[in-house]
TORMARDO-874943 format. One line per 5 residues: number of its first residue (from 1); for each residue x negated, y negated, z negated of N, C-alpha, C, O, CB. Coordinates in steps of 0.2 Angstrom, whole numbers, plus 5000, padded with zeros to 4 digits. Glycine has a CB too. Layout:
residues N
NUM) X,Y,Z,X,Y,Z,X,Y,Z,X,Y,Z,X,Y,Z ~ ...
***
This chain:
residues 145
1) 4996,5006,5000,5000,5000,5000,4996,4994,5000,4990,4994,4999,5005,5000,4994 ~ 4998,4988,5001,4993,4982,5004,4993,4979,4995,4997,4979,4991,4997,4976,5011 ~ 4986,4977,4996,4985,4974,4987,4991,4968,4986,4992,4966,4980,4976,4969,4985 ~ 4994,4966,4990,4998,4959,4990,5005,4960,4991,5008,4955,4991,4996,4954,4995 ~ 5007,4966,4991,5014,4967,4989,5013,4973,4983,5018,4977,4982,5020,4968,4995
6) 5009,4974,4981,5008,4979,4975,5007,4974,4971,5010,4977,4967,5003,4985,4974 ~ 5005,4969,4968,5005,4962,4965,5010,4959,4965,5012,4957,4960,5002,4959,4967 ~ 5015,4958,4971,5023,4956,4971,5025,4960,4967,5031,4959,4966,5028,4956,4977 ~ 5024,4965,4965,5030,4971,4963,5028,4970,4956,5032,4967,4952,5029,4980,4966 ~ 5022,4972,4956,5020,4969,4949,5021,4962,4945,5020,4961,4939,5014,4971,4948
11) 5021,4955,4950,5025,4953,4945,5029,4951,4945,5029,4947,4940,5024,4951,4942 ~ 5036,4952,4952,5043,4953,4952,5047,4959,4946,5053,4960,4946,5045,4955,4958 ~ 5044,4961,4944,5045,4966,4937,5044,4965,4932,5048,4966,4927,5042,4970,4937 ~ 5036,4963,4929,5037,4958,4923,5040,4952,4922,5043,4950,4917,5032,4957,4921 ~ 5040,4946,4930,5044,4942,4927,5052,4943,4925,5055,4941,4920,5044,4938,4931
16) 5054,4948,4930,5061,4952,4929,5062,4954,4922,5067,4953,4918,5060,4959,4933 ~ 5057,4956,4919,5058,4959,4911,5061,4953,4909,5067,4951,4907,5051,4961,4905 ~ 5052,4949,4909,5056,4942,4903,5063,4938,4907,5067,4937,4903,5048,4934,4902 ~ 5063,4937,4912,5070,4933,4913,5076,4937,4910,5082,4934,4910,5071,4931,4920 ~ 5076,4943,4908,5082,4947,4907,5082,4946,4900,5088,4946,4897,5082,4953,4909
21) 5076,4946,4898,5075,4945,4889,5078,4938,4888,5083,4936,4884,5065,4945,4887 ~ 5075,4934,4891,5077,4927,4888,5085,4926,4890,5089,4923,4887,5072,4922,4892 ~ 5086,4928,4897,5094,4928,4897,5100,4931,4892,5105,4928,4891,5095,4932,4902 ~ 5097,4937,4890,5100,4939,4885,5103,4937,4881,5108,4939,4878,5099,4942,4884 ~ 5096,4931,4878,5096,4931,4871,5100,4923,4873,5104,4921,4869,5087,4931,4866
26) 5099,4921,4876,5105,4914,4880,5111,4914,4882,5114,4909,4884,5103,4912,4886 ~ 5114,4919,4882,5120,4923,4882,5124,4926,4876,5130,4926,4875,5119,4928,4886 ~ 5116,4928,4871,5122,4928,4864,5124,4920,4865,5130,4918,4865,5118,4930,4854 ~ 5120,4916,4864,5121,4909,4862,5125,4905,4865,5125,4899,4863,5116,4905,4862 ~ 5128,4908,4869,5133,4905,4874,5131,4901,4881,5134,4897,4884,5139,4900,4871
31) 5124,4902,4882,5120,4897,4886,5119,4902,4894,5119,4908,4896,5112,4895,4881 ~ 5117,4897,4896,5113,4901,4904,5106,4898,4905,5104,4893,4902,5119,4899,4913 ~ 5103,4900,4910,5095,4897,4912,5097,4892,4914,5095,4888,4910,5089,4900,4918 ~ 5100,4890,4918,5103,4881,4920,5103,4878,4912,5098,4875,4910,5113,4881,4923 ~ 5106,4880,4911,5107,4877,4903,5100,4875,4900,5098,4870,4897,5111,4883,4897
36) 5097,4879,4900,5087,4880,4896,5086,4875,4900,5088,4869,4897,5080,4888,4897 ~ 5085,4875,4905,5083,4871,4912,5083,4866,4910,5078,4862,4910,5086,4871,4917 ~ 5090,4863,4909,5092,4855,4908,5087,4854,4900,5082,4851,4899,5104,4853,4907 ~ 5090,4858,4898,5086,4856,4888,5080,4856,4890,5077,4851,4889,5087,4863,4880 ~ 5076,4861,4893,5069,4860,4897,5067,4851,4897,5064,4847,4894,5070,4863,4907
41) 5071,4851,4901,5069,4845,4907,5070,4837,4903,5067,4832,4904,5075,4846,4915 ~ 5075,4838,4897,5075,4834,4890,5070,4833,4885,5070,4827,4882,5079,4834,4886 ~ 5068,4837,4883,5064,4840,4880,5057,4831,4881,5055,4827,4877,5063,4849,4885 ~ 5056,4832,4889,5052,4826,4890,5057,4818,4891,5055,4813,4895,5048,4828,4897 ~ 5062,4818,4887,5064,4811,4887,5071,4813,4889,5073,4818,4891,5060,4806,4892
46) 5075,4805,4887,5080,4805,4890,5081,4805,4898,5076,4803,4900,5084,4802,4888 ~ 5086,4807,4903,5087,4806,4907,5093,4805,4912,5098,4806,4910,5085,4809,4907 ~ 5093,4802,4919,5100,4800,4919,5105,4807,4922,5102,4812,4922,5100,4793,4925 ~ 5109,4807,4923,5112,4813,4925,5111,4814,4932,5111,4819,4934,5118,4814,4923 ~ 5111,4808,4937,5109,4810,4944,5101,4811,4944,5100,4815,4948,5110,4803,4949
51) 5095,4810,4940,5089,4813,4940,5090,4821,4940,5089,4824,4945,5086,4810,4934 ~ 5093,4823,4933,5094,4829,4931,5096,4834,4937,5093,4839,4938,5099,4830,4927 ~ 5099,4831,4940,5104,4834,4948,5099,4835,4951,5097,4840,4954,5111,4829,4952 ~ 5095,4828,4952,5090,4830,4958,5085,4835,4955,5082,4840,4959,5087,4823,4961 ~ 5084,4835,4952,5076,4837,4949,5077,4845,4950,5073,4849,4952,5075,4835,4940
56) 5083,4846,4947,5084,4853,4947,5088,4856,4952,5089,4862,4952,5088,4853,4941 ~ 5090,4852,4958,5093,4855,4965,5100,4856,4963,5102,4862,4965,5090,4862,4969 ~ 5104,4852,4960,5112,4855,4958,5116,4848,4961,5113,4843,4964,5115,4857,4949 ~ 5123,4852,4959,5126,4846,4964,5128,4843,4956,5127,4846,4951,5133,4847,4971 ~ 5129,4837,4958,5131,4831,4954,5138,4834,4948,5138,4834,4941,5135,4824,4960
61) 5143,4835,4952,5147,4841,4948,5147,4845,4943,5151,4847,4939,5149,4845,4952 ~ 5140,4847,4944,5139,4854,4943,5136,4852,4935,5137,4855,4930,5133,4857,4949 ~ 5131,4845,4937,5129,4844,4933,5133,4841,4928,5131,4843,4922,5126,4841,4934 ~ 5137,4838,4928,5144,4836,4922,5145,4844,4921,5146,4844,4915,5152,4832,4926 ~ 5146,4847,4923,5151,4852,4920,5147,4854,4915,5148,4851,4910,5155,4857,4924
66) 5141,4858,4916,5136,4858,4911,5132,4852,4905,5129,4854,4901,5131,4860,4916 ~ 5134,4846,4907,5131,4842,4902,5137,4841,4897,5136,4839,4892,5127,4836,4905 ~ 5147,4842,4900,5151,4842,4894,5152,4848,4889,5154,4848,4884,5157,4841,4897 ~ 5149,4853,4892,5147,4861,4890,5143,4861,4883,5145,4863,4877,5142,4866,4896 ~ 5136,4857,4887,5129,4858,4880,5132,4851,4876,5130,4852,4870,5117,4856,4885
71) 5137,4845,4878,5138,4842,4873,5143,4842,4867,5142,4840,4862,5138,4839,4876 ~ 5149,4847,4870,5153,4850,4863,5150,4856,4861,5153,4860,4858,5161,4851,4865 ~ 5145,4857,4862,5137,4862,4858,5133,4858,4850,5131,4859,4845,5129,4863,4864 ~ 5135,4852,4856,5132,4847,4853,5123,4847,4850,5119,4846,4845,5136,4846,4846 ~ 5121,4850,4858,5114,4850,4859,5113,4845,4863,5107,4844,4863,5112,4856,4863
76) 5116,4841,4865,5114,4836,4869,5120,4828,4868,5125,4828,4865,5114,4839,4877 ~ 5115,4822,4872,5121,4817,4870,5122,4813,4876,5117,4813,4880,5120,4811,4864 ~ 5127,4809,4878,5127,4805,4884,5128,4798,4881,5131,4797,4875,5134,4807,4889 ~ 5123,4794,4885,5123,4787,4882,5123,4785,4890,5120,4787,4894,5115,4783,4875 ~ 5128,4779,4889,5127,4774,4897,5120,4767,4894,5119,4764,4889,5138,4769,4898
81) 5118,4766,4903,5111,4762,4902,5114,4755,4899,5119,4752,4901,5107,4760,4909 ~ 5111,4753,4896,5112,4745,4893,5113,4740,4900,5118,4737,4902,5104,4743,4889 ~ 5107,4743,4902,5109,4737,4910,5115,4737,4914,5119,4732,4916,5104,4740,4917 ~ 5115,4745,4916,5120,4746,4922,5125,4752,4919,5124,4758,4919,5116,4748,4931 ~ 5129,4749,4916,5135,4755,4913,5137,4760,4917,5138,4766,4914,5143,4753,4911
86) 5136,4760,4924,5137,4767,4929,5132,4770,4926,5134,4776,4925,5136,4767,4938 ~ 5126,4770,4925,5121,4776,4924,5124,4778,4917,5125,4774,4912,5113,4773,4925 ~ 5123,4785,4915,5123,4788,4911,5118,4793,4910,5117,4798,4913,5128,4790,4910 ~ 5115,4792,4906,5108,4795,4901,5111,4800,4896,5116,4801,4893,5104,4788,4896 ~ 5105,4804,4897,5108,4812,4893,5101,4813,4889,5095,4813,4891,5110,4820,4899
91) 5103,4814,4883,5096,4817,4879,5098,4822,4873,5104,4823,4871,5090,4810,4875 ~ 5094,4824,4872,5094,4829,4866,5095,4829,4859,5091,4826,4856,5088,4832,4865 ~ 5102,4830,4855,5101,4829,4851,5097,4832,4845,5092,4834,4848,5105,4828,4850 ~ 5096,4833,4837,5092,4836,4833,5093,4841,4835,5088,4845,4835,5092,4835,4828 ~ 5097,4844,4836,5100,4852,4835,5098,4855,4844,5095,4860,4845,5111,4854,4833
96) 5099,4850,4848,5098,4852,4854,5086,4853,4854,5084,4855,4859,5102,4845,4859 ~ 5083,4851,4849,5077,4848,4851,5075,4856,4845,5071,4860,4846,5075,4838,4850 ~ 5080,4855,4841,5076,4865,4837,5079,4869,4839,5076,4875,4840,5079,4868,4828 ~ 5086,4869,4843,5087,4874,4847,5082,4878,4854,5080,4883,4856,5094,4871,4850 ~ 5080,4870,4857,5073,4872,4861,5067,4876,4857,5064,4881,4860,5069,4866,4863
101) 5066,4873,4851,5059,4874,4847,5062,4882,4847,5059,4886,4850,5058,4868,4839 ~ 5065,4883,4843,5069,4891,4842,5069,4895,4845,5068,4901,4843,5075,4892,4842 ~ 5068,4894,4852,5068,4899,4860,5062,4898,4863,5060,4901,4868,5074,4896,4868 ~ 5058,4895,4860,5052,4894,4861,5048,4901,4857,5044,4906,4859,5050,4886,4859 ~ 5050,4898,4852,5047,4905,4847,5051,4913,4849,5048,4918,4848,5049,4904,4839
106) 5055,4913,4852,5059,4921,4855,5052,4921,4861,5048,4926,4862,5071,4921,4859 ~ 5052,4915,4865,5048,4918,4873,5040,4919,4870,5038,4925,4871,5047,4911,4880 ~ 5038,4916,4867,5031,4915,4861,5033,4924,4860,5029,4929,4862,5033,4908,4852 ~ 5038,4925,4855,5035,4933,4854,5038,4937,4860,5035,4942,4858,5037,4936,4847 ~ 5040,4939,4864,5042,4939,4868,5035,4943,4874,5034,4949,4875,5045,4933,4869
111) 5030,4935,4876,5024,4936,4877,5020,4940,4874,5017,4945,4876,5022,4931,4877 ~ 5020,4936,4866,5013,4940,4863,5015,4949,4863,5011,4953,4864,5011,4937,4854 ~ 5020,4951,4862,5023,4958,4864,5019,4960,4869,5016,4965,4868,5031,4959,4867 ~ 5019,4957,4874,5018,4961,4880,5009,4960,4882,5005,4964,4886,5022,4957,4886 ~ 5010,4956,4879,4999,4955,4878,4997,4958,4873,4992,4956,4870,4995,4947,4876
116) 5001,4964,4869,4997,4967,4863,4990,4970,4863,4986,4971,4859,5001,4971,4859 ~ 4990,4973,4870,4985,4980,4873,4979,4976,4876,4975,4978,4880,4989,4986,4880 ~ 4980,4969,4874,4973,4965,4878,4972,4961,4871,4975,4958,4867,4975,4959,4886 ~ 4964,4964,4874,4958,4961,4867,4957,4953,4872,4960,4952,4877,4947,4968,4865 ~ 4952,4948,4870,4952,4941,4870,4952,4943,4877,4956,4943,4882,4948,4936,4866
121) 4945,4943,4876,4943,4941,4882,4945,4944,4890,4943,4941,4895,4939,4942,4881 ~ 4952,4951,4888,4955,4949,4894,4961,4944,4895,4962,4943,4901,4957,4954,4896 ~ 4963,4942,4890,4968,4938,4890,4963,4930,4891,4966,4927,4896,4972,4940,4882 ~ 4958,4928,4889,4955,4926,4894,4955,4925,4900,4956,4919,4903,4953,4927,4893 ~ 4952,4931,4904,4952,4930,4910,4959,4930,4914,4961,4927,4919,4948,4936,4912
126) 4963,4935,4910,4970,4932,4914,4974,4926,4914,4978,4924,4918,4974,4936,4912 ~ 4971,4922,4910,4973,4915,4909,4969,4912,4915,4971,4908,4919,4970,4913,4899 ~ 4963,4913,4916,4958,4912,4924,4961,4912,4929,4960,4907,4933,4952,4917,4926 ~ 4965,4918,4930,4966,4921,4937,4975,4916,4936,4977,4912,4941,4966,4932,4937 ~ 4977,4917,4930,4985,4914,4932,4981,4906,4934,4983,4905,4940,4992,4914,4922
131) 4980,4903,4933,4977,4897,4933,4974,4896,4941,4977,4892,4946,4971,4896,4925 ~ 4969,4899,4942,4968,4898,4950,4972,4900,4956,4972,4898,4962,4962,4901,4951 ~ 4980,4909,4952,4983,4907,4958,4987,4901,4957,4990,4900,4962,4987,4912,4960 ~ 4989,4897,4952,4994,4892,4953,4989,4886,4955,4989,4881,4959,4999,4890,4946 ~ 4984,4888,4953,4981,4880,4959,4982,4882,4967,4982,4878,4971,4969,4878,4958
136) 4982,4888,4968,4981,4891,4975,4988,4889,4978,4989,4884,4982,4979,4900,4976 ~ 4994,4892,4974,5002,4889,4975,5003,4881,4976,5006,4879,4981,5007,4890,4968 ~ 4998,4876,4969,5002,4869,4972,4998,4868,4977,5001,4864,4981,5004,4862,4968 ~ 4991,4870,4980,4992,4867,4985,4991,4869,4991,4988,4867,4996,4989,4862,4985 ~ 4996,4876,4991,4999,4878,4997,5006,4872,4997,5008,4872,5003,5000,4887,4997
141) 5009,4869,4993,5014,4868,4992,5013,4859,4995,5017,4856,4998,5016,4870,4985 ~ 5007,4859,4993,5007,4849,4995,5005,4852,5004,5007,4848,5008,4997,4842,4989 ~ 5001,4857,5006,4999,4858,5013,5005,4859,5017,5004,4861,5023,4993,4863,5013 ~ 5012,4860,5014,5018,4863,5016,5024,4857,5018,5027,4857,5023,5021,4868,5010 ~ 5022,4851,5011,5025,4845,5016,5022,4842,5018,5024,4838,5021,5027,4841,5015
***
């Protein structure tokens, strides 16, 4: 088999684990990856809700429906701009900002689970290799636009 789809396989399968792991555990919570996504993406500040939309490729719609969802969670808050009352800004409230911190620690152990059978220094070198193929990704990505 060619080294480069025995590598897809391998790590369309471990990513597979963990997204099923984390899904799971977002689904007791009544949440979806969209949902992490948006709290993600707060996480670095507030934001307007047309950012959110774009940032994340949803429609506008879509995005309301999910930010009235995470707000009677009361993970998150809508405040209109001082300037221009059309824009409405969304950020994280306390519970929305430990609810992150919280799922941080499930993926945290999650990971270290799966890195138990690696002593440092391969976990080192794999930290090397993840690192140069994502330098190889973005700028296959900047050579793409």
């Amino acid at each position: 088999m060619d080294d480069t789809l025995e590598i897809w396989e391998y790590l369309d399968k471990i990513l597979g684990c963990y997204i099923k792991k984390i899904k799971l555990r977002l689904e007791k919570d009544g949440l979806t990856i969209t949902d992490y996504k948006i709290i993600y993406l707060l996480t670095k500040g507030q934001q307007p809700m047309k950012n959110i939309a774009g940032e994340l490729s949803l429609a506008n719609g879509w995005v309301t429906d999910i930010v009235d969802r995470l707000e009677r969670k009361n993970l998150l808050l809508r405040k209109h701009d001082m300037n221009d009352r059309r824009i409405v800004n969304v950020e994280l409230t306390k519970e929305g900002r430990n609810y992150y911190e919280e799922l941080g620690l499930f993926i945290k152990n999650i990971i270290s689970e799966s890195l138990k059978n690696l002593n440092k220094d391969e976990i080192e070198n794999f930290k090397l290799i993840l690192n140069k193929i994502s330098d190889a990704i973005g700028t296959e990505l900047l050579k793409s636009n």
